[in-house]
N, C-alpha and C positions, 0 to 999 in steps of 0.2 A: 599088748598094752596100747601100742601105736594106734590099731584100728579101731581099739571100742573107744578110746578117746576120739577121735574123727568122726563117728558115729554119732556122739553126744554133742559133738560141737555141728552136726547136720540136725540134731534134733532141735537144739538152741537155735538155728539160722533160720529155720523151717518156723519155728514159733514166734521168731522175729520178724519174717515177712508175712504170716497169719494175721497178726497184731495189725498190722498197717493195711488190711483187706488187701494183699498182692498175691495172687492166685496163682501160688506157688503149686506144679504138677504133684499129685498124690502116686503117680506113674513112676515114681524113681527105682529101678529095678536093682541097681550095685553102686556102692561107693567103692573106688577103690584108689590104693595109694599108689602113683607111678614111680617108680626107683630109678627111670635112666633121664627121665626129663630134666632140662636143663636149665633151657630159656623159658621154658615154659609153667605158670605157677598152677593151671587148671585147666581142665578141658569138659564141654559135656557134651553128651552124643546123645544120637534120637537114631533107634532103629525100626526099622519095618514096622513092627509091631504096635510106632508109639509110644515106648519107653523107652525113659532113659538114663544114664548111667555118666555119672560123672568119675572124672582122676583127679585126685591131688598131687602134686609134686611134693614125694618126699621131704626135699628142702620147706617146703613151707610148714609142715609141722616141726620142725628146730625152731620155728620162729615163735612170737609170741601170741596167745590165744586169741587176742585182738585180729592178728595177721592173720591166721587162721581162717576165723569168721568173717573176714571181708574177701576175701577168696571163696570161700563155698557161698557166702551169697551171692556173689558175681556169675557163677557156674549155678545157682539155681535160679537166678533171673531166668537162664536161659531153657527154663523147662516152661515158664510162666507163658498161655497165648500169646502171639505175634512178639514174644522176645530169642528168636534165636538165632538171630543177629542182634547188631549194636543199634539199633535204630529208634527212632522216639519213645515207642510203650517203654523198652530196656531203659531208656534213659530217664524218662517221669520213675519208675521204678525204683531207678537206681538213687535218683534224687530222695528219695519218699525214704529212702534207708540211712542215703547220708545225713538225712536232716534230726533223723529220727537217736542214730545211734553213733554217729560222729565218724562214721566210716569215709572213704575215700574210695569210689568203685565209680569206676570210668571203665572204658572202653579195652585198655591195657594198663597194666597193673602202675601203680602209682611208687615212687620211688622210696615211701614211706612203709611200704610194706617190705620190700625186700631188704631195706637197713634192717630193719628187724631179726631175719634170717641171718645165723650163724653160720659163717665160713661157705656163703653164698657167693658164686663164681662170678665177677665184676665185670660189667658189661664193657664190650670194647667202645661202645660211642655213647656220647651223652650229648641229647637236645637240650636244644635254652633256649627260651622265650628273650630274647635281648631287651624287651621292656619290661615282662611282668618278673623273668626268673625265675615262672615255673622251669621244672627239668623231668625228662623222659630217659630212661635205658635203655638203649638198643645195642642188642646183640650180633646184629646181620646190618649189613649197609644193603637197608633197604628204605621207599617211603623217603620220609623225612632225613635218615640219615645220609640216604644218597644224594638228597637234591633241596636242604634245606628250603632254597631260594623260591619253590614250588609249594611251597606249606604255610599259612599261621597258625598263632597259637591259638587252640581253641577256647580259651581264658578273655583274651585280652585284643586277640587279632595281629596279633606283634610278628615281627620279624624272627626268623630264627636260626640258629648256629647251632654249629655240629663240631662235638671235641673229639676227637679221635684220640683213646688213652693208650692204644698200639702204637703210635706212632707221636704223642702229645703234639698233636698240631689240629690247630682251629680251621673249621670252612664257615663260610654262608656270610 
C-alpha cells in the first residue's frame, strides 16, 4: 500500500514540474522506499546507463502528502539537465515549484517538512539565522554546525548560531 501510494504521489510531482515546462527525466528507472535512512529524507542516483532511480526515507511517508511531494520533487529536480547538484538551474527550478505550489525545496530539507513526520528522530544541532530566525537541522557537527562563525544565512546574510540539544549549550 506504502509503494503504490509513493508511486502516485511521483506521478502527481512529475505532472507538477510538466505544468511549469521543467524537464523532468522521462529516464526514471525504480522508486524505491529506504527503511534504514535516517538523517536523510531522499536520495537520487544516475547510473551508467543514464537512468535513474530515486529513495525515499521511510519516515517521510508517515508524514503528510504535502511532505511527501516536496521531497520527491527535490529528488526529481535532480534528474532535470544540469540539476544534479544544488546549483543555479536546480535552484531557478526549485523557485518555479515553490512559487508555483507553496513548497519549501532548497538545497537541505527545510524544517517544515520534517515537523510533519511522526516520531521523527530530533536532530542533535539546530542552526539560527540570529537576524532573520530562519532555522536548519543538523544531525552531524558538520559545515555550519561546526563552525557557525564561517557561514551566513543564505536568506538574509545574518550571522549564525548553533544549539546543541545533546548537550543544551549555544555556540557562534
Amino acid at each position: 500500500m506504502e509503494y503504490l501510494l509513493l508511486l502516485q504521489l511521483v506521478r502527481l510531482a512529475t505532472e507538477q514540474m510538466k505544468a511549469l515546462d521543467i524537464p523532468v527525466s522521462d529516464r526514471i528507472a525504480e522508486v524505491t522506499i529506504n527503511r534504514r535512512a535516517v538523517r536523510r529524507l531522499g536520495c537520487c542516483h544516475k547510473n551508467r546507463d543514464g537512468n535513474f532511480w530515486i529513495e525515499v526515507s521511510q519516515r517521510v511517508l508517515g508524514g503528510d502528502r504535502y511532505a511527501v511531494l516536496e521531497v520527491l520533487c527535490h529528488e526529481l529536480l535532480h534528474t532535470c539537465p544540469g540539476c544534479l547538484n544544488h546549483g543555479a538551474q536546480f535552484t531557478r527550478y526549485a523557485q518555479k515549484l515553490n512559487q508555483a505550489y507553496g513548497y519549501h525545496i532548497s538545497r537541505t530539507a527545510d524544517t517544515t517538512v520534517l515537523e510533519s513526520i511522526p516520531d521523527a528522530k530530533p536532530a542533535r544541532y539546530l542552526v539560527r539565522c540570529k537576524a532573520c530566525g530562519k532555522e536548519w537541522q543538523r544531525y552531524r557537527r558538520t559545515g555550519p554546525a561546526a563552525y557557525p562563525e564561517h557561514y551566513r544565512c543564505p536568506c538574509c546574510r545574518g550571522n549564525l548560531e548553533v544549539i546543541d540539544r545533546g548537550k543544551g549549550e549555544e555556540h557562534g
